[in-house]
N, C-alpha and C positions, 0 to 999 in steps of 0.2 A: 414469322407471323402467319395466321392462317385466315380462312376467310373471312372479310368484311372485319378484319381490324380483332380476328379474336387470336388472340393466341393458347396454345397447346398448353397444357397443365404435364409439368415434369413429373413424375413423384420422387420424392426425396429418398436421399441414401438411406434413411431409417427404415424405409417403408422394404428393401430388399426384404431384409429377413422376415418376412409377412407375405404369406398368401391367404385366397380366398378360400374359404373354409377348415384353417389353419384356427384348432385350437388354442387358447390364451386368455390369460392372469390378468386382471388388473383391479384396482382400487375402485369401488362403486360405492356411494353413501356410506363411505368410510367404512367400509368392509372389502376383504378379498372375494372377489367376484370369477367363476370363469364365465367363456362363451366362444364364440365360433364367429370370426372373420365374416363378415357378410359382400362388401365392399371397402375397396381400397383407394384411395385419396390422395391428396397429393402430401399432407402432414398428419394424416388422422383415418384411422377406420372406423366403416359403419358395424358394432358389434350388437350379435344377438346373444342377451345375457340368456347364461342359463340356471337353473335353481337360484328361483327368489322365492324362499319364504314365505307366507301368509303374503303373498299378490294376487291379483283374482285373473289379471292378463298373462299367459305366460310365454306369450309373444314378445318380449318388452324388448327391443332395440336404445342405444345409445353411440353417441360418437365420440371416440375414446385417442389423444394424440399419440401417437407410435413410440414417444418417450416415455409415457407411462404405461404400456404394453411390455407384457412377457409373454415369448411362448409359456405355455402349461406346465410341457415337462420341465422347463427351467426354475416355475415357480415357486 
C-alpha cells in the first residue's frame, strides 16, 4: 500500500506486449482503425487514432482495452 491508503496500479499481463508509441489495430466505430499507443494503463491504452475519414479534428484520442488491441504488423 502506498501513501495515505493509495495503492500502486499493477498493469496487467496483456499490457506487456504494448508500448508507448507502439503502432496498432483495433475496431473503432465498427471499422479497423490503426493508431499509435499514447499512454499505458493498467487494462487499457490511451490511443491516438490515425486516418479518420471526413473528421474535421485529427487529433482524435480514445481508450481502447489491451484485449481488443493488435500490434499493426499482426493485423
Amino acid at each position: 500500500m502506498g501513501f495515505n491508503g493509495w495503492k500502486r496500479i499493477e498493469p496487467s499481463e496483456k499490457s506487456k506486449q504494448f508500448v508507448e508509441g507502439q503502432e496498432v489495430s483495433f475496431m473503432y466505430r465498427k471499422e479497423m482503425r490503426n493508431g499509435k499507443v499514447e499512454v499505458l494503463m493498467a487494462n487499457s491504452a490511451v490511443i491516438a487514432i490515425e486516418d479518420i475519414p471526413h473528421q474535421k479534428a485529427q487529433n482524435e484520442k480514445t481508450v481502447i482495452n489491451y484485449e481488443e488491441l493488435s500490434p499493426a504488423d499482426q493485423a
